[in-house]
C-alpha positions in Angstrom: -21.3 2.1 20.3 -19.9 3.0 16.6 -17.0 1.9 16.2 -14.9 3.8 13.4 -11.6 2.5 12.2 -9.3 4.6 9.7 -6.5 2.6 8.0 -4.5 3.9 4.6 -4.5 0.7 2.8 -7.0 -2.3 1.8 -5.7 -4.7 4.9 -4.0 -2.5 7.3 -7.0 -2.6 9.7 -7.1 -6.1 9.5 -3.4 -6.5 10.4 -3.0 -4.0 13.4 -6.8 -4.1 14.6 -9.2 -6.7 13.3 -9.0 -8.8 16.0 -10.4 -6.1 17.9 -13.0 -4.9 15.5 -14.2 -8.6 15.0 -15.0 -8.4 18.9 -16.7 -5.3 18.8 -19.1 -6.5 16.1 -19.1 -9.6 18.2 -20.8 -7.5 20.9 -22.8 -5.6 18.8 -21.5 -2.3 18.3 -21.6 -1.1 14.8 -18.4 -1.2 13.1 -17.1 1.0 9.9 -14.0 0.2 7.9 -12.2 2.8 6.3 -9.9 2.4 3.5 -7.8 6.1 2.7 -5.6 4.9 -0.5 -6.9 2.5 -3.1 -3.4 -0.1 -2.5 -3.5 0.2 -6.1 0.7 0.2 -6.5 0.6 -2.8 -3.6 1.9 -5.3 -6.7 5.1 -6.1 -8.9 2.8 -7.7 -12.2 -1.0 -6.0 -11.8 -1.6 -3.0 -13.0 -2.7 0.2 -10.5 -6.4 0.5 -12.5 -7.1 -3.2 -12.1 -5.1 -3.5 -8.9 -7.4 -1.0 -7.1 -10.5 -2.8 -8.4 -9.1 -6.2 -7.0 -8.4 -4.2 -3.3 -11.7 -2.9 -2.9 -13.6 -6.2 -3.7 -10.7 -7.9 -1.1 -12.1 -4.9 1.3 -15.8 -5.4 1.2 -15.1 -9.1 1.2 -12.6 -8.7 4.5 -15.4 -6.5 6.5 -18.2 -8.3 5.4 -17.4 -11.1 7.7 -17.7 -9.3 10.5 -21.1 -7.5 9.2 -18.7 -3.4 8.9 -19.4 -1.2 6.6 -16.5 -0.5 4.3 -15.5 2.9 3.0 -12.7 3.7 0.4 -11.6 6.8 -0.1 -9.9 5.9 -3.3 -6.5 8.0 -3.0 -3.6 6.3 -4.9 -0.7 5.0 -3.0 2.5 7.3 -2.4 0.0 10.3 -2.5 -1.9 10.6 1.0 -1.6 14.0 2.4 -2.4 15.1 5.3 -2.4 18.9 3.9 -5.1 18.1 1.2 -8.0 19.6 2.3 -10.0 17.4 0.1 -9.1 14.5 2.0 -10.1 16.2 5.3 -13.3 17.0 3.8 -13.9 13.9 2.8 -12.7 12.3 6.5 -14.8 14.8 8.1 -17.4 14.1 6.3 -17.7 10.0 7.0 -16.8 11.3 11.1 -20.1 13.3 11.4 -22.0 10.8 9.1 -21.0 7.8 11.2 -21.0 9.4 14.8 -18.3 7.4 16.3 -17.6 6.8 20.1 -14.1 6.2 19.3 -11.2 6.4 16.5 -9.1 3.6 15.3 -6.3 4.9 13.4 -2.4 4.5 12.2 0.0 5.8 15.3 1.8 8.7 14.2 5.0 7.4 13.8 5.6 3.9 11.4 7.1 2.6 8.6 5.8 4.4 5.8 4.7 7.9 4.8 1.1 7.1 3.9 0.6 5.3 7.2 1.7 8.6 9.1 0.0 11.0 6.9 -3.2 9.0 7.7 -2.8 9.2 11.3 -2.0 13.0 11.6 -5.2 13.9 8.6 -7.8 11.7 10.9 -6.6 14.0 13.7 -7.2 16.9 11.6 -10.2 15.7 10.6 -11.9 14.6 13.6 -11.5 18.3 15.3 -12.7 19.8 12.3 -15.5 18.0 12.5 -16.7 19.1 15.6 -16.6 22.6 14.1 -20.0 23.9 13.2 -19.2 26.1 10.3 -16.5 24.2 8.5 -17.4 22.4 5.9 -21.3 22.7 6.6 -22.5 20.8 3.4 -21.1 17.2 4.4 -24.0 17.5 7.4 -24.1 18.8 11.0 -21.1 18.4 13.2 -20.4 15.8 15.5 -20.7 17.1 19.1 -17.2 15.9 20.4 -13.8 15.0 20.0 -13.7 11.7 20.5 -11.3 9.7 22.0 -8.6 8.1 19.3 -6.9 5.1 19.6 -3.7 4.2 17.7 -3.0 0.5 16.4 -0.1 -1.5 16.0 3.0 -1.1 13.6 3.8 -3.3 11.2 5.3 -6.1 13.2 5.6 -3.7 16.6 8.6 -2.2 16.0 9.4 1.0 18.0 5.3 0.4 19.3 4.9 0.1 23.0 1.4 -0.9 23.6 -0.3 0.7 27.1 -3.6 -0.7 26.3 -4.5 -4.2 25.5 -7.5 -6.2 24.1 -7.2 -10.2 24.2 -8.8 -11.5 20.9 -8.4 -15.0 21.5 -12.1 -15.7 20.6 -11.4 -13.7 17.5 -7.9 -14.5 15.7 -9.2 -17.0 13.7 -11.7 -14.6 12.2 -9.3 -11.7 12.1 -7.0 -14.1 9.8 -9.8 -14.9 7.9 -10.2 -11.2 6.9 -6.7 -11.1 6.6 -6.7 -13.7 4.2 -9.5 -12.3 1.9 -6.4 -9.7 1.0 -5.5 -12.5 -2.0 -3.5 -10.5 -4.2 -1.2 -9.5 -1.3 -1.0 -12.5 0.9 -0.7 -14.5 -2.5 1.9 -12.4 -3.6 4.3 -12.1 -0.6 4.4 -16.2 -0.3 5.1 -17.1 -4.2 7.1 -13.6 -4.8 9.0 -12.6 -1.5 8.7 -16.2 0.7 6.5 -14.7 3.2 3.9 -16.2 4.8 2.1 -13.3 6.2 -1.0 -14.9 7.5 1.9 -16.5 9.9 3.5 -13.2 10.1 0.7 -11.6 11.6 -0.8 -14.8 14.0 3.0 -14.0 15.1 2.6 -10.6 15.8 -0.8 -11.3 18.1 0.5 -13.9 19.7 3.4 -12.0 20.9 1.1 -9.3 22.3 -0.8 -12.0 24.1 2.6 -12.7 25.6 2.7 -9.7 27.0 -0.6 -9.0 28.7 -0.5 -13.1 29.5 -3.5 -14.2 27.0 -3.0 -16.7 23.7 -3.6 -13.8 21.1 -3.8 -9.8 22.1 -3.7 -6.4 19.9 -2.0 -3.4 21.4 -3.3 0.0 21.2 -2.3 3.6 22.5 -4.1 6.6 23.3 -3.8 9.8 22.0 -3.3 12.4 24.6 -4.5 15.2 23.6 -7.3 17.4 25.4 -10.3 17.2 25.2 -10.1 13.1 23.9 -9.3 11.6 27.4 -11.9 9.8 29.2 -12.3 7.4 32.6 -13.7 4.8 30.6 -12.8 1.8 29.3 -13.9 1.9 25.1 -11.8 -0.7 24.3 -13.3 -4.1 24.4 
């Protein structure tokens, strides 16, 4: 399968879903990593210009461990909108290039307006690329609306999961992309006392409690016509 996974900033794929994506590319499906904003206001001390740089190189570091492609989109923090049409272009664009099976994106409600501007523009975008005559220069459309999938909030709250995927075999890789994120991780323990490598091993291991494995990520579906199916996609 291709597997396409839409997050706004450089490591929230890795936080509410690389567990997950690690297992797909385990199995061999072919994984792509998108990165909407650039993270470039994520720090207190480095600059946006040479904080953006840092967060791509984190990026292609992060997926390259699991063999992804890695997309940015380069949009600066505190400005996604899901109204720019330049943005759905651009989305639309990497959905009919890539042919995914499925979406992996932000849930619609979270903690922060670029998270939730994400998730509703990659459900713009992924109808409008189905549609033949929009947008007909970034390549042919892509036959179907595929089924999305929505990831975790930052630390669960308000999230109830109705899908589960144990990545037991796979935590200690998805901390490992985690923890290619330097500039925040490194940040949040000598700045705010947080050890968020912790913080998120936390997080999985309290959705393992739930579905009764070690480590687990929780998904939901979107339930929208035509994007339901029988089968199982998750892995």
């Amino acid at each position: 399968m291709n597997v396409l996974a839409i997050g706004c900033h450089p490591d929230d794929l890795e936080i509410g879903c690389g567990g997950t994506l690690a297992k797909f590319a385990a199995q061999g499906h072919r994984v792509t990593m998108v990165h909407v904003a650039n993270g470039d206001k994520g720090h207190k001390e480095i600059g946006p210009e040479e904080l953006a740089r840092i967060r791509a190189g984190e990026a292609a570091a992060a997926g390259k461990l699991i063999g992804a492609e890695v997309i940015g989109l380069g949009v600066p923090d505190l400005a996604v909108r899901s109204d720019n049409a330049d943005l759905i272009d651009a989305l639309a664009e990497v959905i009919r290039r890539v042919q995914p099976d499925l979406i992996i994106t932000h849930p619609p409600e979270d903690y922060m307006k670029d998270h939730m501007e994400v998730s509703r523009a990659v459900f713009d975008a992924s109808f409008a690329a189905t549609v033949p005559h929009y947008h007909p220069s970034s390549g042919p459309a892509h036959g179907k609306e595929v089924p999305l999938f929505y990831m975790d909030t930052l630390a669960g709250v308000n999230f109830i999961p109705t899908i589960y995927v144990d990545i037991t075999d796979h935590i200690e890789t998805k901390l490992r992309m985690l923890a290619c994120h330097e500039s925040q991780i490194k940040w949040m323990k000598e700045h705010d006392g947080i050890d968020f490598v912790d913080f998120v091993r936390t997080c999985s291991k309290f959705r393992g409690l739930q579905c009764g494995k070690p480590y687990a990520e929780g998904f939901t579906q979107c339930l929208a016509w035509p994007r339901l199916t029988t089968e199982r996609l998750l892995p």
